[in-house]
Every structure is written in C-alpha cells, then in structure tokens.
N, C-alpha and C positions, 0 to 999 in steps of 0.2 A: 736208463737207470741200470746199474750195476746187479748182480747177483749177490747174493750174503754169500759166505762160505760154512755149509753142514756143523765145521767146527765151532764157527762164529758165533753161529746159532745156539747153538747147544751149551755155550759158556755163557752168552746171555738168558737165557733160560734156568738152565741152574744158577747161575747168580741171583737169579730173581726169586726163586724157591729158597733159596740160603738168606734171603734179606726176610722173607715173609717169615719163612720158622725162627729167625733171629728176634725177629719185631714182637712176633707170638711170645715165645718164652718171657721179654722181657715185659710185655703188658699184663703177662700172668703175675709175674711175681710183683709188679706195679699194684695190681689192681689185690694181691693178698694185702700189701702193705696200706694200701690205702682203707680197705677190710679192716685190719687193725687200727685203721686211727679214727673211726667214726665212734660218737659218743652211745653209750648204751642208754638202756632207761635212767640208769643213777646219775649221768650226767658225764661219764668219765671214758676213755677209752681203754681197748686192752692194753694199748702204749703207757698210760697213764696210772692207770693199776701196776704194771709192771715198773715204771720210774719208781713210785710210790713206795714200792716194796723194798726197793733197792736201800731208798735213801731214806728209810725206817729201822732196816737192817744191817747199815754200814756200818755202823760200829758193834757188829755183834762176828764178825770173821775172823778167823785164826788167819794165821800163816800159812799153816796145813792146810787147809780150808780151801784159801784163796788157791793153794799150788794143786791138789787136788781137782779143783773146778778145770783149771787151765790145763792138767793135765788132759782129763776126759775131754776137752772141745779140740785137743790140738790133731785131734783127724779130720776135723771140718776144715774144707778149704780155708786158705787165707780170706779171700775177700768176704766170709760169711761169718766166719770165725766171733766178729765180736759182736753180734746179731745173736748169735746162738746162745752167747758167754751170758750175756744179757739178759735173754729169754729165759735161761737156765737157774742164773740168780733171782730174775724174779720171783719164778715157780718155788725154791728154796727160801727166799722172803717168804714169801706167804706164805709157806708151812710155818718158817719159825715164829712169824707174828700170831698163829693160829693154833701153835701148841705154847704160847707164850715161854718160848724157849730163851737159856740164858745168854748163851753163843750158839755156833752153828756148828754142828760136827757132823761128823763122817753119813752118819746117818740120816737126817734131814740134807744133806749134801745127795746123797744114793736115793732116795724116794724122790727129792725133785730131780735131779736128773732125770729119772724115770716117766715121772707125771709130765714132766715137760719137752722129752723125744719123742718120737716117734717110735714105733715098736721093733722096724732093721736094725735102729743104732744100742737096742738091749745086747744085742749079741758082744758089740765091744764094748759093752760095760763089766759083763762078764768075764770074762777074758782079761780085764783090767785090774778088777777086783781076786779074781786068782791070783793075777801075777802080783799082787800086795798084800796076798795071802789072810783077804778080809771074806768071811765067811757068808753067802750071799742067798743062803737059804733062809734067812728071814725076811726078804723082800721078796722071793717068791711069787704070792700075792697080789705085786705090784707089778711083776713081770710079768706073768700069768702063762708062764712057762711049763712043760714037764722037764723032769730033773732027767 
C-alpha cells in the first residue's frame, strides 16, 4: 500500500468539514421552513396565515406601496429576497386587515416592516426613511430604539 500525501489529507479533511457545515446550514434553514408549515391549534400554518393575508390585501396596494416594500427588501440577497418580500407583506396584511384599513400606506408599510424583521435590519430602515425624508420618530416604539 502506498502512503497518502500530508496535502492529500488535509484537502480531504477540510472538504469534509466544508460538506458537513454546508449540510448543517442547509438543514437549519430546512427544518425553520418546515417549522413554518406545520398547522397550529386553528388548523392553519404561519405559511397559510401569511398567503391568507396577502390574498385579502391585494387589492388594497398603491403603487408607492408596492415600490416602497421592493425598495426596503432590495438589500436582501437575491436568493431570499422574495421570501422576505412575502413575509413582509404578510405582516403588513395583517395590520391592515386589523386596523380595517382602506389601502396600505407608508405607515402600516413602516410598522410591518418592523414587526416582521428582525431587530439588525431596523438600522436600514432608518437610514432609508431619512434618506426619503419620512419622519421616523413615531414608530420609535416599534423600534425600541434610543434617538
């Protein structure tokens, strides 16, 4: 039998550590989504509440609205991008079916965003809302921010 070569080794070794932390990540975010689609007590999933919302609310979007939403998601990578868009709208669905609002404006737009990131991605919301020169100390609040 032959000897491996130190290199050989070491490239089959780390290959195999880069396959397992690959496999990892991808079973995590498998196993959130699958998370998401199991039915609650009501019978329905988060997936399903969120369709729900969507296609309650579709005819209540601006123009602005809609370019607004696409704006704020267009830092999320590509591949995630319409997963977030999604998520986003739902959360804003269910505000505006819950404040039985007539359309959806800037504001029910800015609270779900909000209620439905994560609390890193407030900082570009801020910064976004400057630079469109929309005054952002009324959702405070929802940020939970100091000024």
């Amino acid at each position: 039998m032959s000897q491996m070569s130190t290199g050989f080794s070491l490239f089959i070794v780390g290959w195999s550590v880069l396959l397992v932390g690959l496999m990892g990540i991808g079973g995590y975010f498998m196993f959130r989504k699958f998370l998401k689609s199991m039915p609650k007590k009501d019978g329905k999933s988060d997936l399903d509440w969120q369709d729900y919302y969507i296609d309650q609310t579709r005819s209540l979007w601006t123009e602005d609205g809609l370019t607004l939403l696409n704006e704020l998601v267009d830092p999320v990578p590509q591949l995630f991008r319409d997963v977030a868009r999604r998520t986003i709208a739902g959360k804003i669905g269910q505000l505006a079916l819950e404040e039985k609002a007539s359309s959806i404006n800037i504001d029910l737009i800015v609270k779900g965003y909000i209620l439905a990131t994560p609390k890193r991605d407030h900082k570009f919301l801020i910064s976004h809302l400057k630079d469109k020169q929309i005054d952002y100390k009324r959702y405070e609040h929802y940020l939970n921010v100091e000024s």
